[in-house]
Z-matrix of the N, CA and C atoms (Angstrom, degrees):
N
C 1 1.447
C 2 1.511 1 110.22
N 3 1.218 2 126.48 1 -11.42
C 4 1.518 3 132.32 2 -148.55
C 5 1.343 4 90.71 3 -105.19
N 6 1.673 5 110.13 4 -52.54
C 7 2.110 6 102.00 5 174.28
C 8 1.311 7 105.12 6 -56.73
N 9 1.496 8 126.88 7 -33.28
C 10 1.601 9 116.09 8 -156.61
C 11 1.729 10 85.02 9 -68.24
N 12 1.053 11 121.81 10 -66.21
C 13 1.912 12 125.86 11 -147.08
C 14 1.834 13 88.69 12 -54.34
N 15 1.099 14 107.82 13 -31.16
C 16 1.485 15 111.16 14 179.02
C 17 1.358 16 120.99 15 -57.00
N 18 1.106 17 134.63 16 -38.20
C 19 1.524 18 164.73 17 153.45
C 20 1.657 19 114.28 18 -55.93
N 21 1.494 20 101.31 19 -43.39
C 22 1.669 21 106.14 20 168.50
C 23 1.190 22 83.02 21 96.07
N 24 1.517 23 134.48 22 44.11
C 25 1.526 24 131.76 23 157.11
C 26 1.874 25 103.77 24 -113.57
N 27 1.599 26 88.87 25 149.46
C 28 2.170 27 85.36 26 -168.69
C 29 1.530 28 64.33 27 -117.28
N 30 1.299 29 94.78 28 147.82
C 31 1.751 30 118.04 29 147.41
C 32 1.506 31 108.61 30 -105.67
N 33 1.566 32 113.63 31 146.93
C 34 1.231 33 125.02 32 -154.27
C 35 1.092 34 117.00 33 -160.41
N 36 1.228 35 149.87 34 99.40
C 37 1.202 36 154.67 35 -170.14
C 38 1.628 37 143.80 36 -56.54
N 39 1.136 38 112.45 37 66.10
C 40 1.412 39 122.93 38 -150.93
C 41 1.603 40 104.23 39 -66.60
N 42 1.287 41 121.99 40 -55.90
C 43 1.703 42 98.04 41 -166.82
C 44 1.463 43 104.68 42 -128.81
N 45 1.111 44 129.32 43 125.40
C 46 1.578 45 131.58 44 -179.38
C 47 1.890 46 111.44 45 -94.52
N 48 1.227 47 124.62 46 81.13
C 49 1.177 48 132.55 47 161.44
C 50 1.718 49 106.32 48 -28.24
N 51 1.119 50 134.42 49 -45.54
C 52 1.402 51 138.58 50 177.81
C 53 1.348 52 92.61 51 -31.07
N 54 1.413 53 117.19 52 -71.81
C 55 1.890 54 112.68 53 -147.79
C 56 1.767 55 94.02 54 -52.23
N 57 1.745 56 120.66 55 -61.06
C 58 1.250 57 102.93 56 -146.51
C 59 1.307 58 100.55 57 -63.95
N 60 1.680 59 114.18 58 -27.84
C 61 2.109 60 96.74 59 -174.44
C 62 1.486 61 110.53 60 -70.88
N 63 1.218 62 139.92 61 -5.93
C 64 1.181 63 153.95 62 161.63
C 65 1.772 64 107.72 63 -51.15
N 66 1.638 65 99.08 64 -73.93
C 67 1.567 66 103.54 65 175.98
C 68 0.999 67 117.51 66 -54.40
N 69 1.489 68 132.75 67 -42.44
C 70 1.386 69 152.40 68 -160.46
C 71 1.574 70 105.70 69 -53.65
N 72 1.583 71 101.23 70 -55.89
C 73 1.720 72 135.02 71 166.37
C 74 1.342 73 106.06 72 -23.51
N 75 1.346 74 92.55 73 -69.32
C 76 1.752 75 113.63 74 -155.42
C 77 1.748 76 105.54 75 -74.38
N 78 1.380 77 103.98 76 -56.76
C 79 1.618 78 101.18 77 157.67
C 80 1.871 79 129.30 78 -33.72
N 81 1.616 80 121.58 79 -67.09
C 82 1.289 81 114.17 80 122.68
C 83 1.425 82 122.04 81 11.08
N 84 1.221 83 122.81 82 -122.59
C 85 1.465 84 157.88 83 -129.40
C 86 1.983 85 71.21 84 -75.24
N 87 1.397 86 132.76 85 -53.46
C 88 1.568 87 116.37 86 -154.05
C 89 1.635 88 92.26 87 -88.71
N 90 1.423 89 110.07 88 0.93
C 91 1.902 90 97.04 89 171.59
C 92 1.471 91 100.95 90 -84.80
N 93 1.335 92 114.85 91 -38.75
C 94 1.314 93 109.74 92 -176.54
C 95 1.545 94 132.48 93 -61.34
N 96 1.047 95 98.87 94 -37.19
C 97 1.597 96 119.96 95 143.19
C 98 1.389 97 125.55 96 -33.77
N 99 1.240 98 125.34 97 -67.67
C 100 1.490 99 153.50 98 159.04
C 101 1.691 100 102.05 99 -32.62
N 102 1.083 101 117.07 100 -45.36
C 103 1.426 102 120.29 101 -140.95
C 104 1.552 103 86.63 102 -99.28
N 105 1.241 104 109.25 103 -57.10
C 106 1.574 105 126.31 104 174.78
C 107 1.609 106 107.47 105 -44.25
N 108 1.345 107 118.81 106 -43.18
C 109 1.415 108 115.86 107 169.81
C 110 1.412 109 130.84 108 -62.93
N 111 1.672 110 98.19 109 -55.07
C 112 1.450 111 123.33 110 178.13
C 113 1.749 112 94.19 111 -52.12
N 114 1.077 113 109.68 112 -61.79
C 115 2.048 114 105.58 113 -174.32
C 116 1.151 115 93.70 114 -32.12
N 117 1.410 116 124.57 115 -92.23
C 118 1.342 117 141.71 116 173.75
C 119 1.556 118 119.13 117 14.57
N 120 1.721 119 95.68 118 -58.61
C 121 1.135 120 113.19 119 -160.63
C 122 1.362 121 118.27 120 -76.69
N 123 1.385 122 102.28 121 -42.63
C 124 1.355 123 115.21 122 162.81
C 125 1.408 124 133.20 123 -72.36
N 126 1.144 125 129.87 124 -34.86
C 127 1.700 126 141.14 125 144.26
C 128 1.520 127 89.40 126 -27.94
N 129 1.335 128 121.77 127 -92.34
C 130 1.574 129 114.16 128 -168.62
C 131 1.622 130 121.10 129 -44.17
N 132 1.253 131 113.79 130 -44.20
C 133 1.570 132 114.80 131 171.61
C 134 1.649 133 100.35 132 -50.47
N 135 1.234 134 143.09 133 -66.93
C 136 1.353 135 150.01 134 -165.25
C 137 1.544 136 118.32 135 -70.90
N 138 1.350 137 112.82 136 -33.55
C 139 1.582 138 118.25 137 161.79
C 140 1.116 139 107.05 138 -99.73
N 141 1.047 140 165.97 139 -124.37
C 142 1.434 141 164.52 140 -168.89
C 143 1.197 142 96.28 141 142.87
N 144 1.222 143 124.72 142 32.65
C 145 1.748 144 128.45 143 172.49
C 146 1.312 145 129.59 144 -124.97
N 147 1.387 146 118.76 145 74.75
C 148 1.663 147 135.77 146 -147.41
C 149 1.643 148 100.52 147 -59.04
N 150 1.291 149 127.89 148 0.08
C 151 1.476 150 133.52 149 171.25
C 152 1.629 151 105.05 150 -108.03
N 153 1.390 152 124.06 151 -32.07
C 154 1.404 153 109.30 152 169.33
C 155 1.235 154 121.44 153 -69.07
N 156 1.363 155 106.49 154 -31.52
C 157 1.608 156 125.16 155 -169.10
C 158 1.605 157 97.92 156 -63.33
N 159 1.271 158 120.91 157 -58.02
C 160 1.426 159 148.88 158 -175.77
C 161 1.313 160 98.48 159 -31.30
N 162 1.351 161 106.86 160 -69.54
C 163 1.572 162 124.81 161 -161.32
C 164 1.769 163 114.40 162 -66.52
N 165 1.421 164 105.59 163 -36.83
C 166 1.437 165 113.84 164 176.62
C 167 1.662 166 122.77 165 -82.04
N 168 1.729 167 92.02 166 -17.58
C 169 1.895 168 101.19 167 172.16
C 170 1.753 169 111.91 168 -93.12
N 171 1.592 170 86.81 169 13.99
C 172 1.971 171 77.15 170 -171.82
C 173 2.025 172 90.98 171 -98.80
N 174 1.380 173 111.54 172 -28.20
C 175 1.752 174 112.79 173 134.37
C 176 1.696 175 122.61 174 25.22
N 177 1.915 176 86.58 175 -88.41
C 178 1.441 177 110.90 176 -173.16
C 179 1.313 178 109.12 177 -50.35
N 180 1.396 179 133.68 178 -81.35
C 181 1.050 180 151.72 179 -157.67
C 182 1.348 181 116.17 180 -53.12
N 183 1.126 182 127.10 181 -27.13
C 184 1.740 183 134.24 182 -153.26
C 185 1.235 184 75.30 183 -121.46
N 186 1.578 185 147.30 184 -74.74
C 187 1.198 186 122.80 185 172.02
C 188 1.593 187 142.34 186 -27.69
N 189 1.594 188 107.99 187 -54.25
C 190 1.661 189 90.14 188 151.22
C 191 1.688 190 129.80 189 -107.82
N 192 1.072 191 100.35 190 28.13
C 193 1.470 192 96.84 191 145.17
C 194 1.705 193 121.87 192 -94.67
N 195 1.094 194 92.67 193 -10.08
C 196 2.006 195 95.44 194 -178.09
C 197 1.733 196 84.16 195 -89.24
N 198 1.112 197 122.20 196 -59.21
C 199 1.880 198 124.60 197 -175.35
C 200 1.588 199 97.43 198 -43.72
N 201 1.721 200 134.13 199 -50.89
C 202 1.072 201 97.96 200 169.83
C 203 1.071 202 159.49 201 -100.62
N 204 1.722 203 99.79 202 4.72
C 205 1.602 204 127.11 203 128.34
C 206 1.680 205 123.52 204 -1.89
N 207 1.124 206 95.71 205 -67.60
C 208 1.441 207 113.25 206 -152.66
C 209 1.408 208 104.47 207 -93.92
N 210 1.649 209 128.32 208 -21.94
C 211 1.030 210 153.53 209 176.63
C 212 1.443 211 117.66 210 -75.63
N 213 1.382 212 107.46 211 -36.65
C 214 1.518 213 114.99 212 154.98
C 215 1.150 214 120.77 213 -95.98
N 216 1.238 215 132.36 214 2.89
C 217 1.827 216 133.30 215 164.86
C 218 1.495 217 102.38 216 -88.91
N 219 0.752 218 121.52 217 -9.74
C 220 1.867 219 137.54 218 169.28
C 221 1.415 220 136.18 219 -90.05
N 222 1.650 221 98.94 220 -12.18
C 223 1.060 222 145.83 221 -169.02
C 224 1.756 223 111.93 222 26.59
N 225 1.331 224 92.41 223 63.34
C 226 1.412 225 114.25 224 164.55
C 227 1.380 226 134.06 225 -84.53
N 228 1.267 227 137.17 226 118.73
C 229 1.468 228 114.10 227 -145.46
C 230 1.836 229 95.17 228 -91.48
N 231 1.493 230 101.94 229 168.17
C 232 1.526 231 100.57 230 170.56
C 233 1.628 232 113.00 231 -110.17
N 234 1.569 233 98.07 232 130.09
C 235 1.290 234 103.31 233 -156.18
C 236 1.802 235 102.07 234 -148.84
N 237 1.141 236 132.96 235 -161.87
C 238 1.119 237 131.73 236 -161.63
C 239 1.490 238 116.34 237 -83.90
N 240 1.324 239 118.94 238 -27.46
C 241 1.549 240 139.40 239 178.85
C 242 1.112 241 99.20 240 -73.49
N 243 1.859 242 117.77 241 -60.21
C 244 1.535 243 104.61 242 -162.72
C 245 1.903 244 109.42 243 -78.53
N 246 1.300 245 119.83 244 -16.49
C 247 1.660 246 135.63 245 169.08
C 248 2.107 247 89.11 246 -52.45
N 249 0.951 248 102.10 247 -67.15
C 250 1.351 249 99.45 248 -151.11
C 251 1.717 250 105.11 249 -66.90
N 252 1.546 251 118.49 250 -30.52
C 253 1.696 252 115.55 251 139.98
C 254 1.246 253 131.20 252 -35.40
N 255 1.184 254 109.50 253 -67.43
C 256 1.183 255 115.56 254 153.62
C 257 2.080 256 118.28 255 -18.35
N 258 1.100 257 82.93 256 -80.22
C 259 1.724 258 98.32 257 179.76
C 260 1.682 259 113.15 258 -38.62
N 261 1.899 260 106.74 259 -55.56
C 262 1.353 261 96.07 260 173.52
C 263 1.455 262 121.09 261 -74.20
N 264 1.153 263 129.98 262 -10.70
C 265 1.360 264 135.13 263 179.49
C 266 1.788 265 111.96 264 -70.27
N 267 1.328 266 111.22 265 -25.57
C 268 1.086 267 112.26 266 -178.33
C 269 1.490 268 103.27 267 -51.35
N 270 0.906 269 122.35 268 -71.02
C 271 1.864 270 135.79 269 174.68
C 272 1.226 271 104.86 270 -31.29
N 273 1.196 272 132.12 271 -55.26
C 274 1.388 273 147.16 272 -169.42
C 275 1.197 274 112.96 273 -63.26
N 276 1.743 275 124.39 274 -60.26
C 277 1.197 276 109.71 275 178.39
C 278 1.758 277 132.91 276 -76.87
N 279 1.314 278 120.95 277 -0.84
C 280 1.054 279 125.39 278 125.22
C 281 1.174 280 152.09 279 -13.32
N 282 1.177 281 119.32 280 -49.84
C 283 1.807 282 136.99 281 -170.77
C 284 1.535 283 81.50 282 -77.49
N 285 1.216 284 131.76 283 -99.48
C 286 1.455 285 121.17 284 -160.60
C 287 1.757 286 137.50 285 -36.39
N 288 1.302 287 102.60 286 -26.01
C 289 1.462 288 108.91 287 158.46
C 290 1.722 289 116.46 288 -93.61
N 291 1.065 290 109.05 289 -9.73
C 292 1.721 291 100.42 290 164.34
C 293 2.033 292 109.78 291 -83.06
N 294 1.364 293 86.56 292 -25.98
C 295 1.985 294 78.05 293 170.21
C 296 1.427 295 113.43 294 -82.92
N 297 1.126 296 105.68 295 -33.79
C 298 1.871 297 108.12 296 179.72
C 299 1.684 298 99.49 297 -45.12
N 300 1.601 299 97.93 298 -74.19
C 301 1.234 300 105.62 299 -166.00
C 302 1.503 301 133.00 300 -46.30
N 303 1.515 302 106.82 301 -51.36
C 304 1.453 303 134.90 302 159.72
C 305 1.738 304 105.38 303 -26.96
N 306 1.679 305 108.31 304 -60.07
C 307 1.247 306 113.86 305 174.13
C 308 1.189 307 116.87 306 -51.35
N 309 1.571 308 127.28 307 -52.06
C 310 1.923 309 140.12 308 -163.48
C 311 1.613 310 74.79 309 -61.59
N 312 1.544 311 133.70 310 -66.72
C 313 1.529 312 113.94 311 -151.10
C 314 1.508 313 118.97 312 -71.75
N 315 1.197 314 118.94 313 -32.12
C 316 1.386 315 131.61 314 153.46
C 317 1.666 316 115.34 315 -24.43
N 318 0.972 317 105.16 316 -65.38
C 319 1.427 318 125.44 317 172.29
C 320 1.087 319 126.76 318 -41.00
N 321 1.305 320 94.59 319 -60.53
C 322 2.573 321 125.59 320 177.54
C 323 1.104 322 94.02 321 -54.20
N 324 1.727 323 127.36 322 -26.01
C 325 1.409 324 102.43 323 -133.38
C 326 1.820 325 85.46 324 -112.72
N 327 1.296 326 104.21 325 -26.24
C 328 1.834 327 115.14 326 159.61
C 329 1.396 328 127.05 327 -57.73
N 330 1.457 329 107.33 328 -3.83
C 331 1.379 330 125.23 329 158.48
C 332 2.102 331 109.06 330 97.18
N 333 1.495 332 103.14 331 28.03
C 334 1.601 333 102.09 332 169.17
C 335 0.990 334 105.23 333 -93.11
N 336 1.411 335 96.29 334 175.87
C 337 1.944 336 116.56 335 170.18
C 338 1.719 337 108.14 336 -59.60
N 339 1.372 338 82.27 337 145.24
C 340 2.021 339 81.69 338 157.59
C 341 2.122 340 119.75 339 -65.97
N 342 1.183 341 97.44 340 -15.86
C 343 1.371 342 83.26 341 177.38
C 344 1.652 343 93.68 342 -95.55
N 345 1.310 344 140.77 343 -68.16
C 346 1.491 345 134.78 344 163.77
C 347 1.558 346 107.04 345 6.95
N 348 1.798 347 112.98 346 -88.10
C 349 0.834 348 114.71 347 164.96
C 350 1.648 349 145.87 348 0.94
N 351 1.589 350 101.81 349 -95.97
C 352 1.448 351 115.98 350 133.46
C 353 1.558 352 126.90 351 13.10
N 354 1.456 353 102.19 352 -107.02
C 355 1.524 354 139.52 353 168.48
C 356 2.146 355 94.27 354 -30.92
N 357 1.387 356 106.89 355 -75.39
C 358 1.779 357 114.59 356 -175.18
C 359 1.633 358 96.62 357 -51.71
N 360 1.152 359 114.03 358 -46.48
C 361 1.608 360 89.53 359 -154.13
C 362 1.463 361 99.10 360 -114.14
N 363 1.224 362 114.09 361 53.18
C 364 1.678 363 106.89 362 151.36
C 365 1.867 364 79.25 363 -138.76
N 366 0.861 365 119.96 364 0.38
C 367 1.514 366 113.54 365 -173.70
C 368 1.761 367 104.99 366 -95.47
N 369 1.688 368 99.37 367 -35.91
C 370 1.549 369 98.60 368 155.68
C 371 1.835 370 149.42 369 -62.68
N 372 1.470 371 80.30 370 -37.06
C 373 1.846 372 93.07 371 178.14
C 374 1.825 373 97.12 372 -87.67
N 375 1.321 374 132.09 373 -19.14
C 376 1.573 375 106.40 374 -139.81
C 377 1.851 376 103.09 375 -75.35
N 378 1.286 377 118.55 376 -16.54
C 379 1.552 378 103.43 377 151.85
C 380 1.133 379 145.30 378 -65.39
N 381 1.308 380 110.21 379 -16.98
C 382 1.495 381 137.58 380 -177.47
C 383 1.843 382 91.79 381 -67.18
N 384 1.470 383 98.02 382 -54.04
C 385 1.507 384 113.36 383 -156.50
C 386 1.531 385 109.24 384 -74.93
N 387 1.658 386 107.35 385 -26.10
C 388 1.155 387 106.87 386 176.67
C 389 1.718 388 110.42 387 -72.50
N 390 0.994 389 112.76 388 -45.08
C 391 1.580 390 124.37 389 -163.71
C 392 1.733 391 104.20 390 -77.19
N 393 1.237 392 119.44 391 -8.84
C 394 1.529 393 129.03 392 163.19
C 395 1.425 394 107.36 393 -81.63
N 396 1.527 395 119.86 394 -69.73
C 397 1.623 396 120.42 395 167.41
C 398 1.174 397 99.13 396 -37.45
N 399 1.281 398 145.08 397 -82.95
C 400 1.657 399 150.15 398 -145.60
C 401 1.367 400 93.42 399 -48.99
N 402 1.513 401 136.83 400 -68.32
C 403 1.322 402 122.63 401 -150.66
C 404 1.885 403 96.91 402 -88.71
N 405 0.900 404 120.18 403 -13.82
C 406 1.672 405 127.83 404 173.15
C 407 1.956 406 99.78 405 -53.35
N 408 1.302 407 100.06 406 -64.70
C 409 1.555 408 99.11 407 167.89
C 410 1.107 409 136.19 408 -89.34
N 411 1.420 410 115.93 409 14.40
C 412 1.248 411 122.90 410 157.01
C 413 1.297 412 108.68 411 -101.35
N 414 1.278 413 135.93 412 22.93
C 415 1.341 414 132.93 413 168.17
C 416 1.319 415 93.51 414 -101.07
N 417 1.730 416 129.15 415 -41.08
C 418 1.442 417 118.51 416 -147.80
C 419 1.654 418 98.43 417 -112.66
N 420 1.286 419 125.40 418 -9.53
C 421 1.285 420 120.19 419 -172.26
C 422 1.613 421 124.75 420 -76.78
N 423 1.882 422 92.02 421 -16.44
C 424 2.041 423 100.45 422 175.60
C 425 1.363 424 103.58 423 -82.13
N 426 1.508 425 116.98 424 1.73
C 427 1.895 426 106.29 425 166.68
C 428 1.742 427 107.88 426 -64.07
N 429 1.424 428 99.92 427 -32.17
C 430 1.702 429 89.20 428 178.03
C 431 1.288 430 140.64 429 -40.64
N 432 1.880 431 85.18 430 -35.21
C 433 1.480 432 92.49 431 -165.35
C 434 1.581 433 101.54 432 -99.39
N 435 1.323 434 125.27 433 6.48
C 436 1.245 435 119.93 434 171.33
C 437 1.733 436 116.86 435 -52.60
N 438 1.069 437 123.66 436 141.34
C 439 1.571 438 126.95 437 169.13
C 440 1.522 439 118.87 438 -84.44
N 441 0.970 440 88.71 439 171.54
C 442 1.763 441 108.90 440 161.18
C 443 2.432 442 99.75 441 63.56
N 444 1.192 443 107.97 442 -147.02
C 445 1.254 444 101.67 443 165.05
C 446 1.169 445 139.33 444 -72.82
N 447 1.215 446 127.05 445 -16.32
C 448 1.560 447 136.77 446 -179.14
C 449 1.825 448 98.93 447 -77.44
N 450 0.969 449 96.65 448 -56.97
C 451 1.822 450 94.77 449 172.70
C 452 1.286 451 114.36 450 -54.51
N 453 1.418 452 139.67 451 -53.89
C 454 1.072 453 137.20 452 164.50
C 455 1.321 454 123.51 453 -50.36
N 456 1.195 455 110.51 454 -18.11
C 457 1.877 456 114.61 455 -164.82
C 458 1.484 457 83.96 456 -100.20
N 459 1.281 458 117.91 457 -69.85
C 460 1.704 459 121.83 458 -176.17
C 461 1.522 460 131.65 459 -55.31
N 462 1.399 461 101.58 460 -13.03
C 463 1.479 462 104.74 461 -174.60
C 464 1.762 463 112.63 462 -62.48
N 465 1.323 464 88.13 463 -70.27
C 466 1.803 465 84.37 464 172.43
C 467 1.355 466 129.89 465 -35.06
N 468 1.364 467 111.85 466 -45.40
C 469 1.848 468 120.14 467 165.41
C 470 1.903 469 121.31 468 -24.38
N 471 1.830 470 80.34 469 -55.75
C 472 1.413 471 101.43 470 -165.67
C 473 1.073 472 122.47 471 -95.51
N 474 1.519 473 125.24 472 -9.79
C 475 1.634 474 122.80 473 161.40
C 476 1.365 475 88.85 474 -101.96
N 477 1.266 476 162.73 475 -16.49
C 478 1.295 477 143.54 476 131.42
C 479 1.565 478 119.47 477 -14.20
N 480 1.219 479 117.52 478 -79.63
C 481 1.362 480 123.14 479 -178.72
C 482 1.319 481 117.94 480 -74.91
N 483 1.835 482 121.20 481 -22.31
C 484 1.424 483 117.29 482 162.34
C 485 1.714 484 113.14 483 -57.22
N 486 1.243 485 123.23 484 -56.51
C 487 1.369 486 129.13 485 -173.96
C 488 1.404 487 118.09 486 -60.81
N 489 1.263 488 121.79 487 -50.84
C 490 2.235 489 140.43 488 131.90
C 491 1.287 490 90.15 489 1.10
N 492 1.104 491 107.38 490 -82.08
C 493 2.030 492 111.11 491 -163.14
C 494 1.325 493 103.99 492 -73.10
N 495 1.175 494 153.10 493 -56.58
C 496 1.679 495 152.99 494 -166.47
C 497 1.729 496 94.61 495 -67.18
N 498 1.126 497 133.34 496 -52.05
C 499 1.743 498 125.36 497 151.98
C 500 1.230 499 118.59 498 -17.25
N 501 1.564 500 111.14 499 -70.74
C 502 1.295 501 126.38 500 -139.15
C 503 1.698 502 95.07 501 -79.85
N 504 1.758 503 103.21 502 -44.86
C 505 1.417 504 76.18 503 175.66
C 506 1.469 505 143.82 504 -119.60
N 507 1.364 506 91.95 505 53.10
C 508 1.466 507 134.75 506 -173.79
C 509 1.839 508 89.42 507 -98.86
N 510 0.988 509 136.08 508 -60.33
C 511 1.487 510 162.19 509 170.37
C 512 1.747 511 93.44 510 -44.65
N 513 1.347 512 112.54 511 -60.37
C 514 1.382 513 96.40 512 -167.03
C 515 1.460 514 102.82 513 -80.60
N 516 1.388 515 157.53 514 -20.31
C 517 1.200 516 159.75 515 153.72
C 518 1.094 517 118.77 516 -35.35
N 519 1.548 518 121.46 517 -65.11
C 520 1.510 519 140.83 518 163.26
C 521 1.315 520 123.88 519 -59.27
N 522 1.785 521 122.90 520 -82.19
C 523 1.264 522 129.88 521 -155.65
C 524 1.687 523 97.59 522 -70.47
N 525 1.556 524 117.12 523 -54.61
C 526 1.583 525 126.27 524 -168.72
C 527 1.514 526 108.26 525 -40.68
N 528 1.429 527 120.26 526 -59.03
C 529 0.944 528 119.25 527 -158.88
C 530 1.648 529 101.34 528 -72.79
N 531 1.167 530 138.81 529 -31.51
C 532 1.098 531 154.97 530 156.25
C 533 1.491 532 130.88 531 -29.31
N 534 1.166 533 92.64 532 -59.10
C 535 1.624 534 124.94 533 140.61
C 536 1.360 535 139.65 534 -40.06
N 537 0.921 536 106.38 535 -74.93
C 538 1.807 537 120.82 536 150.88
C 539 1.899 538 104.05 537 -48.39
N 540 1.273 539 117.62 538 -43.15
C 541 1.650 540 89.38 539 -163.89
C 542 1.653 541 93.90 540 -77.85
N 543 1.046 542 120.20 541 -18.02
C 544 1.400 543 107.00 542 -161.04
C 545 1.980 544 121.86 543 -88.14
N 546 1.642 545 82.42 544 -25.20
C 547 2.074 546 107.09 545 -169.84
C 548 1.535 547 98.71 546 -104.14
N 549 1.274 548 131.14 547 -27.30
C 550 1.595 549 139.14 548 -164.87
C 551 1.788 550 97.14 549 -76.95
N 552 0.582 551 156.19 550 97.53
C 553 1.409 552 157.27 551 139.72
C 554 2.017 553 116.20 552 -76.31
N 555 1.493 554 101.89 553 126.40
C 556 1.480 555 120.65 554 168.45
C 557 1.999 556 75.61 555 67.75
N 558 1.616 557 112.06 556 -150.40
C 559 1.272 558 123.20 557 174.30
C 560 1.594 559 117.64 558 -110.27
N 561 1.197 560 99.92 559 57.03
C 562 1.269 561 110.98 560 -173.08
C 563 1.687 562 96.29 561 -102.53
């Protein structure tokens, strides 16, 4: 900088990319939010069971916190592609703990135990659930191997939302049913 002023040249800073990836972030991170609510919201509008609802939105959270777990043991950075995975995954990891669960009440309501329950109906869907995850990331996992910029731009998206779903219904197998035997009382 010291030759330029020497020369009678100013350097000066015309455009700072920082602010918009900043906003970009925050836009992101407050859809996910949004989305996380809106699920919420609608699970309860459609069940009308503020303990089923409960049990299938506890889902979200442990799902992407394990996604970004695993996302930094991979050492994937977090950035605007994998945020906005993030975002569609919200929706996504859902579907597999609303069938688990759906199933445990199905069950309660056929007159078993809450642990019966439980135990049968995550033991019933979990092929169903596997063979939904499986082709879910086999739709998004050949972005990897894409070249040039689209692979680079898309990759994060898609092991974002591949790992989202292999979580989630790992979560609904285990924690849901778990969940349900313990918060589910009568067939409520």
């Amino acid at each position: 900088a010291g030759e330029l002023q020497q020369r009678g040249l100013v350097m000066a800073q015309s455009f700072d990319a920082s602010v918009f990836i900043y906003r970009a972030i925050s836009l992101v991170a407050s859809n996910i939010f949004l989305g996380i609510f809106l699920a919420i919201g609608i699970l309860w509008w459609f069940l009308r069971r503020l303990r089923a609802t409960l049990i299938i939105a506890i889902a979200i959270p442990i799902s992407l916190l394990a996604t970004f777990i695993v996302l930094n043991t991979a050492g994937r950075s977090l950035n605007v592609i994998s945020l906005a995975g993030l975002a569609f995954a919200v929706g996504m990891v859902l579907d597999a703990a609303i069938v688990v669960l759906e199933n445990i009440v199905r069950l309660r309501e056929k007159g078993l135990t809450s642990t019966e329950a439980a135990l049968l109906g995550s033991s019933q869907v979990w092929g169903a659930l596997l063979a939904s995850t499986a082709t879910t990331v086999a739709i998004f996992l050949p972005v990897l191997f894409m070249r040039e910029v689209e692979g680079q731009l898309f990759a994060d998206l898609a092991i974002t939302i591949a790992i989202a779903v292999i979580v989630s219904t790992v979560v609904a197998v285990t924690i849901i049913p778990l969940a349900a035997r313990t918060w589910l009382h009568g067939a409520s």
